[in-house]
Each structure stands twice: as structure tokens, then as C-alpha cells.
C-alpha positions as CSV (number, residue, x, y, z in Angstrom):
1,X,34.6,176.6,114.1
2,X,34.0,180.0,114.9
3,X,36.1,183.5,114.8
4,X,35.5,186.0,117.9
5,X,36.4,189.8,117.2
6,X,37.8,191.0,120.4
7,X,37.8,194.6,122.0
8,X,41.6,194.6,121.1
9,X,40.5,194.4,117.6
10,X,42.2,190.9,117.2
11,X,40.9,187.8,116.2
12,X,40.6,184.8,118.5
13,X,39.7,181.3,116.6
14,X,37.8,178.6,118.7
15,X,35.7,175.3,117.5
16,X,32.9,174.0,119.7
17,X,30.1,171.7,120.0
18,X,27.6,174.5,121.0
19,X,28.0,177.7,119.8
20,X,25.6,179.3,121.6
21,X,26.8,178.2,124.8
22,X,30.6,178.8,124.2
23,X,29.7,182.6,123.0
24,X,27.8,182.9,126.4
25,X,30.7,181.8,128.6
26,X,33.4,184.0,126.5
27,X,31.1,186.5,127.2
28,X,31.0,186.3,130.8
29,X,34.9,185.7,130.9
30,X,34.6,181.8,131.3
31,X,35.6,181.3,127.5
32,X,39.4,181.4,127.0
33,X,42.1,183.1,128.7
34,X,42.7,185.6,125.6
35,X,39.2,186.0,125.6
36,X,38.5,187.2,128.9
37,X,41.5,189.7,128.9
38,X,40.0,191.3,125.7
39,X,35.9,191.7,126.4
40,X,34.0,192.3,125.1
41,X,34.1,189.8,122.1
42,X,31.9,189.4,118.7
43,X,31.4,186.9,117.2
44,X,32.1,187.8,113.7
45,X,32.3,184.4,111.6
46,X,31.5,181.1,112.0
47,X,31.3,177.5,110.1
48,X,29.7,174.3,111.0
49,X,30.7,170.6,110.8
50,X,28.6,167.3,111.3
51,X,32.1,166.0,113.3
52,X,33.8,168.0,116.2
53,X,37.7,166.5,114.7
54,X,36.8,168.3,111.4
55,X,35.7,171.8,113.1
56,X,39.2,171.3,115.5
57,X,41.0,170.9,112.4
58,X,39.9,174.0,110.6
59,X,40.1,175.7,113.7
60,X,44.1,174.9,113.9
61,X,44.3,175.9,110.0
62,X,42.8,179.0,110.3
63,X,44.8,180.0,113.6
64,X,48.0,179.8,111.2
65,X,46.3,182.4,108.8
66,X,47.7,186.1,109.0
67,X,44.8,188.4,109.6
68,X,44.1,189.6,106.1
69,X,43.6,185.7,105.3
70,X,41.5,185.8,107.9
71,X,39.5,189.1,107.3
72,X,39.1,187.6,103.4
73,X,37.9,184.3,104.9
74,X,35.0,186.4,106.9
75,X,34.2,188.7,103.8
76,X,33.6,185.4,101.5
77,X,36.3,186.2,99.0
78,X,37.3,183.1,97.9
79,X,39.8,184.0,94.9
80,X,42.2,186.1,97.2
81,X,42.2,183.8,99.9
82,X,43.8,181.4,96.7
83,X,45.6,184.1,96.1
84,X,47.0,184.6,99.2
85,X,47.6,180.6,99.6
86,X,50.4,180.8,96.9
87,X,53.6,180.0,98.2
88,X,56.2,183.1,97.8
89,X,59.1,182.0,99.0
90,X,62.2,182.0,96.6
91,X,63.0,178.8,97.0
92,X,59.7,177.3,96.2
93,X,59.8,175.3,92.7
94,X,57.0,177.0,91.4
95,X,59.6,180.4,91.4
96,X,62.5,178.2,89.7
């Protein structure tokens, strides 16, 4: 699972089996649509898995992540991305 930083200064969150090679081909506009509108593109964070259905599956949980989750996930700080996992919605028990 990797994040891409993109000229736009956005985030675009991809998984792959060769990181090397899918950095090359968003590079050279070949990647992802978002990608290639939006070069160039760093990458800027990236995990690995021994199974491709785990990184896919971090990939999708991290695409649902606002970008400060995101930017605390890059910068390693693991208490305020707990922090920022709290539920705040009102009608969440854990408010009651």
C-alpha cells in the first residue's frame, strides 16, 4: 500500500505487487487516471504486506481517511491517529 503526493498537493492511495514498477508507470502517466492528470507525483509513504488482499484492504481504509489522518499516518504519529479514530458524533453511545 502506498500514498502518492501529487502536484495538486493531494493524496492519491494505491496498493501494488511492485512498487517500483507501479511508481514508474504513474510517473510516465500510465498509473491512474487521477494520477496522470496531476504529475508529477511523489511517492511520499508506503507499507508492505506478505499478501496483495491485505495491502488492497488497507489501501480501501486509508482512502476513507480525511487528509490530516492521512498526513498523521505519514509522519508516524500513532496516538493522534487514535485520537482522531474516536467517534464524535452525538449519537454515538460513548457521548450518552
Amino acid at each position: 500500500m502506498y500514498i502518492l503526493k501529487c502536484s495538486d498537493d493531494t493524496y492519491y492511495t494505491g496498493s501494488t505487487n511492485n512498487l517500483e514498477k507501479r511508481l514508474l508507470e504513474h510517473s510516465k502517466g500510465r498509473g491512474a487516471n487521477y494520477t496522470k492528470k496531476r504529475l508529477p507525483v511523489e511517492l511520499v509513504y508506503y507499507e508492505e504486506y506478505v499478501r496483495v488482499d491485505l495491502a488492497f484492504k488497507r489501501e480501501k481504509q486509508v482512502q476513507g481517511w480525511s487528509r490530516s489522518k492521512k498526513e498523521a499516518l505519514m509522519a508516524g504519529n500513532s496516538d493522534l491517529l487514535h485520537e482522531m479514530a474516536i467517534c464524535r458524533n452525538g449519537s454515538h453511545f460513548r457521548n450518552k
